[in-house]
Every structure is written in C-alpha cells, then in structure tokens.
C-alpha positions as CSV (number, residue, x, y, z in Angstrom):
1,X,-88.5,72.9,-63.0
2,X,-88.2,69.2,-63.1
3,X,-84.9,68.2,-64.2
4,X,-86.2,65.2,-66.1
5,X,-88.4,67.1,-68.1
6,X,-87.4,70.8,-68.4
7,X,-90.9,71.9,-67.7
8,X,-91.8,74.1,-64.7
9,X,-93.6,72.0,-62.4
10,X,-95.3,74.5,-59.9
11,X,-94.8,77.9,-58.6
12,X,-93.1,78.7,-55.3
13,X,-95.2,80.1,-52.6
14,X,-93.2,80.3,-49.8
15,X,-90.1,79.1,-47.9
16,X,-90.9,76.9,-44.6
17,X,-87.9,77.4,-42.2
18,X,-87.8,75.5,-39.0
19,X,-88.4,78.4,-36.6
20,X,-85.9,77.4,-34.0
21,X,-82.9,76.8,-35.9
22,X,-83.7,78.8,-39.5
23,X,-82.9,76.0,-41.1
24,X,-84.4,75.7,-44.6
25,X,-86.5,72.4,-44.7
26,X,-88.8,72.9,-47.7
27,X,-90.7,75.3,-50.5
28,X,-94.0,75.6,-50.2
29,X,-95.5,75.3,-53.9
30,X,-99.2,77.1,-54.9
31,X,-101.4,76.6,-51.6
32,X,-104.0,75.1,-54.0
33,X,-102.1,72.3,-54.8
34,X,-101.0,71.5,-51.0
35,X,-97.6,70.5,-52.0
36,X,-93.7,71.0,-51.1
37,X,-90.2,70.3,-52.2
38,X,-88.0,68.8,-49.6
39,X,-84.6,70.7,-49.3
40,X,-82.9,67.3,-50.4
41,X,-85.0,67.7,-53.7
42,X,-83.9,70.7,-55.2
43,X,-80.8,69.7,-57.5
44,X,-80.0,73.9,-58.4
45,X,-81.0,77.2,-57.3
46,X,-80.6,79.0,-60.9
47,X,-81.3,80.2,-63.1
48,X,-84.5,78.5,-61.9
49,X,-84.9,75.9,-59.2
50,X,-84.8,72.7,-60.7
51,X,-86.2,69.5,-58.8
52,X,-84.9,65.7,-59.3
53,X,-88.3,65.1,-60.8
54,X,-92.2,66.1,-60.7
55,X,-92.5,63.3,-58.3
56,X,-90.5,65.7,-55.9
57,X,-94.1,67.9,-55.1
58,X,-95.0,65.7,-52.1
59,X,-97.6,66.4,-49.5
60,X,-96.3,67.7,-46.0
61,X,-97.6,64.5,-44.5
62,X,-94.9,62.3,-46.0
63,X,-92.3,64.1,-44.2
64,X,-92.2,64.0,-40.7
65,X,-89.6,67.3,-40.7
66,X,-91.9,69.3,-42.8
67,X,-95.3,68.6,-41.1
68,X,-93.7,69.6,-37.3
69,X,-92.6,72.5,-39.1
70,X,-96.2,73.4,-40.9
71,X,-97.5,72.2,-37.4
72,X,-96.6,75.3,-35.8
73,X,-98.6,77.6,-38.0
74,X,-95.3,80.1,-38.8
75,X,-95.1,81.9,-42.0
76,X,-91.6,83.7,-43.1
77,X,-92.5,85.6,-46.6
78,X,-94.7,88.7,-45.8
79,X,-94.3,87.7,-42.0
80,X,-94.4,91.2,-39.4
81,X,-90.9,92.2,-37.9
82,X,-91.0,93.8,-34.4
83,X,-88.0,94.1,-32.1
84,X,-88.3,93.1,-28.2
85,X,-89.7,96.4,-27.4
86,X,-92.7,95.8,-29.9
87,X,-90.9,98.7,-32.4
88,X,-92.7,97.8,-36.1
89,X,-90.0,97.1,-38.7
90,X,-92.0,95.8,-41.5
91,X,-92.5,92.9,-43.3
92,X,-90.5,90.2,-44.5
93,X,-90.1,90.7,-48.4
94,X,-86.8,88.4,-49.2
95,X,-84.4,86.8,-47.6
96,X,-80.6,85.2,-48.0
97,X,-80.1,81.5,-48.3
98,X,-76.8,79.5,-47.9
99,X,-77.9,76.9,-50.3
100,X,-74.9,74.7,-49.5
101,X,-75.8,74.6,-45.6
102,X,-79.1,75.3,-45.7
103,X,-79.1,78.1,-43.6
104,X,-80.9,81.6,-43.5
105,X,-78.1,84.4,-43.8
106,X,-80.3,87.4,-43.9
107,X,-83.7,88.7,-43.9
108,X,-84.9,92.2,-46.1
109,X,-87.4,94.1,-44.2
110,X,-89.1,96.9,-45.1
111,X,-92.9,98.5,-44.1
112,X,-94.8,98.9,-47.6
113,X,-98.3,100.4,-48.9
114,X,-100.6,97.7,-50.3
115,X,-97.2,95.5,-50.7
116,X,-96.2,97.4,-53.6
117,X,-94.2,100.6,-52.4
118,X,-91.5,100.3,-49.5
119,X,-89.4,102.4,-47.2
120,X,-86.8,102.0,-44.4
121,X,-85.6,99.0,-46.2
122,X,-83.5,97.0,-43.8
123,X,-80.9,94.0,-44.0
124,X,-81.3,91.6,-40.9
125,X,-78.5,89.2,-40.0
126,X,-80.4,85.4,-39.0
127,X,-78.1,86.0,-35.7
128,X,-80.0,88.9,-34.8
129,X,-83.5,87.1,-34.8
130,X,-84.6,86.1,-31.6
131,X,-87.6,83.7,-32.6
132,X,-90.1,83.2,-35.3
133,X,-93.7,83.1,-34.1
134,X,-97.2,82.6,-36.0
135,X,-97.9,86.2,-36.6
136,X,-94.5,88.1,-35.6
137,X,-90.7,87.3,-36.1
138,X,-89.4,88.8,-33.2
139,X,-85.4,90.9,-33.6
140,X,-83.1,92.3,-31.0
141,X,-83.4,95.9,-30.1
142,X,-79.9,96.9,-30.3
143,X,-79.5,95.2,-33.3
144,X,-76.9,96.6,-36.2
145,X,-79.1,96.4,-39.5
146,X,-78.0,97.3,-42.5
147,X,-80.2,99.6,-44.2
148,X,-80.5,99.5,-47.8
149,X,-79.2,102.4,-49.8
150,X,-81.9,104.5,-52.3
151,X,-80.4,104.4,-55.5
152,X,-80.5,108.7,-55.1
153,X,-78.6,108.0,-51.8
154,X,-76.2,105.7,-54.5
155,X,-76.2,108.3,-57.3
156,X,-75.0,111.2,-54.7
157,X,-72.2,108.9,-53.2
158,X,-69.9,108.4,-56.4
C-alpha cells in the first residue's frame, strides 16, 4: 500500500535476503512487473505493508545492494532445507523478521504435498543456517529446532 494514496500498489512475491548475512534488503513484488521495494521504503509492516509512495516499486538495477543480491540467483520463499548430511527438511513456507534491525529471526520449514498439506513443521533459528545457495539453504545437523505443535498435540496438553 502506498502511503500517499491508500491503494495497494503491487503484491509481494518474495523476500530477497542477502545470503551471507540474512539481512533483509528488499520485497520482490509480482515477477511480471520486475519490481522491488527497498527495505528503506517500507514505512509499516501492518496491518499491510505500506510504502512511502508508488514511486517506491523500483527496478533491481537502481540499487546496487539489490542487483548483487538478485545476482546470485538465491530464492528464500519455497527454497529446499537440507542439513550438512543432505537430510531433506522441507521447504521454506515463512519466516520471522526483526523489522527494526532488519534481520531474519527464524525460518518455518516443513515438507508438503502439492504445497498445500504439510508435516514435520519445524522452527529454524537464522543462527542455525549455515548458507543459502540457489537451489538449497543449507542448516546444521545437530541443530535444536523447534517443531511446531499440531493443534491435537495442543488440545491433549491443557
């Protein structure tokens, strides 16, 4: 949303992180349109991201940042999750942002059937990722995740 006009302005894609620091640099906006919002663009977070202004959809190009980043062909959203052994955690479905630092917190992982239906649902700290790569973001093995209680595994608990 474009805070000068109230009107959504495009429709997040997917978030481009620089791979070796997880720092959030940009949103990636409908592929189609070949646009982005710079982090330094994005006013709030809720209760829908709201940009300074539609002049705030840039190409990739005008930002040096951005473009190294795009550069190196990594995706985060839907990206595969393996640990150093090559063990198959899933896929990347959300994640955790600081929004003051700019920082990843956490990544939700989970492996799902045709993207709609998923098990194993795991919490990963960013601490525990090891390096993002064009097809793979690669985890520790012995890493402590979090897995994410059913709501029957909830239910039986109170």
């Amino acid at each position: 949303m474009s805070r000068d006009s109230a009107k959504p302005v495009a429709r997040v894609f997917d978030v481009i992180l620089d791979p070796t620091s997880g720092n959030f640099v940009a949103l990636s906006v409908h592929p189609a349109l070949r646009r982005v919002v710079g982090a330094r663009d994005i006013i709030s977070w809720s209760p829908a991201i709201t940009v300074r202004d539609s002049e705030s959809l840039i190409e990739p190009s005008e930002v040096v940042r951005i473009q190294k980043v795009l550069d190196l062909h990594t995706t985060f959203m839907k990206n595969r999750v393996e640990t150093e052994s090559g063990k198959y955690l899933g896929r990347v479905y959300d994640f955790l942002l600081d929004v003051n630092l700019g920082a990843l917190l956490k990544i939700m992982v989970a492996p799902n059937f045709l993207g709609i239906v998923r098990w194993n649902e795991r919490v990963i700290p960013a601490g525990e990722i090891i390096r993002t790569e064009p097809e793979r973001i690669i985890v520790k093995d012995d890493l402590l995740m979090e897995r994410i209680p059913r709501p029957e595994q909830v239910m039986a608990g109170a």
